[in-house]
C-alpha positions in Angstrom: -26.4 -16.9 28.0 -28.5 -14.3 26.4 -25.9 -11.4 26.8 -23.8 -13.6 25.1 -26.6 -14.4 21.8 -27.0 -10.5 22.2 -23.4 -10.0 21.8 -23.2 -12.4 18.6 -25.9 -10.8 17.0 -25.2 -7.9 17.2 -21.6 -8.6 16.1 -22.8 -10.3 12.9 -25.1 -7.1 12.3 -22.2 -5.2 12.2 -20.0 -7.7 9.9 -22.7 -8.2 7.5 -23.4 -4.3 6.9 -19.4 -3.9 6.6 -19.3 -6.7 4.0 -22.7 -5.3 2.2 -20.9 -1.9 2.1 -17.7 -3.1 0.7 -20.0 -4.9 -1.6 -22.0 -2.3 -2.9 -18.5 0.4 -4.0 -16.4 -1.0 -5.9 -14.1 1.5 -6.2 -13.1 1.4 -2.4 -9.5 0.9 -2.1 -8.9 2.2 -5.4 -6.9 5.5 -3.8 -4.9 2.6 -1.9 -3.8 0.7 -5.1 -2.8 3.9 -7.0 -0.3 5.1 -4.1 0.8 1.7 -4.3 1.7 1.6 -7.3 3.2 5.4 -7.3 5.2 4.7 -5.1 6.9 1.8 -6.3 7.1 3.7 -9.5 8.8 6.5 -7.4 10.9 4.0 -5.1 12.4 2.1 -8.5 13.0 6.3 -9.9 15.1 6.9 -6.9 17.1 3.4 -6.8 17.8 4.2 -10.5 19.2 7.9 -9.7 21.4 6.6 -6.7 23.0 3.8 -9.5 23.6 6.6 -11.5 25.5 8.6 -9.5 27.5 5.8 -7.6 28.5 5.0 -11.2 29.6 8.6 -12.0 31.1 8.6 -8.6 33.4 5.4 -9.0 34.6 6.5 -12.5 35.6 10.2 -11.3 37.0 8.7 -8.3 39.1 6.2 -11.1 40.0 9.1 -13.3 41.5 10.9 -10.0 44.5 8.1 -9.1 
């Protein structure tokens, strides 16, 4: 029983100085959140490019019959 009270404790030590830590910056996460959103930016860049050229494909490929 008290390996097991040990074991708790010393578990909840450890969650409550990961939550005081994530507390006290802010700005953790941040880095996360900006290659987030660069990459979507990137992802939506390169869906754009491919409708582009699928277009210019198609309408060569119609000019050629």
């Amino acid at each position: 029983m008290t390996q097991l009270i040990s074991t708790l404790t010393a578990l909840g030590a450890a969650l409550r100085d990961r939550l005081r830590d994530a507390r006290d910056d802010p700005e953790r996460g941040s880095l996360s959140v900006e290659q987030v959103i660069i990459t979507v930016a990137l992802i939506g860049i390169a869906i754009a490019l491919v409708a582009v050229i699928a277009n210019a494909v198609s309408s060569r490929s119609a000019e050629i019959q």
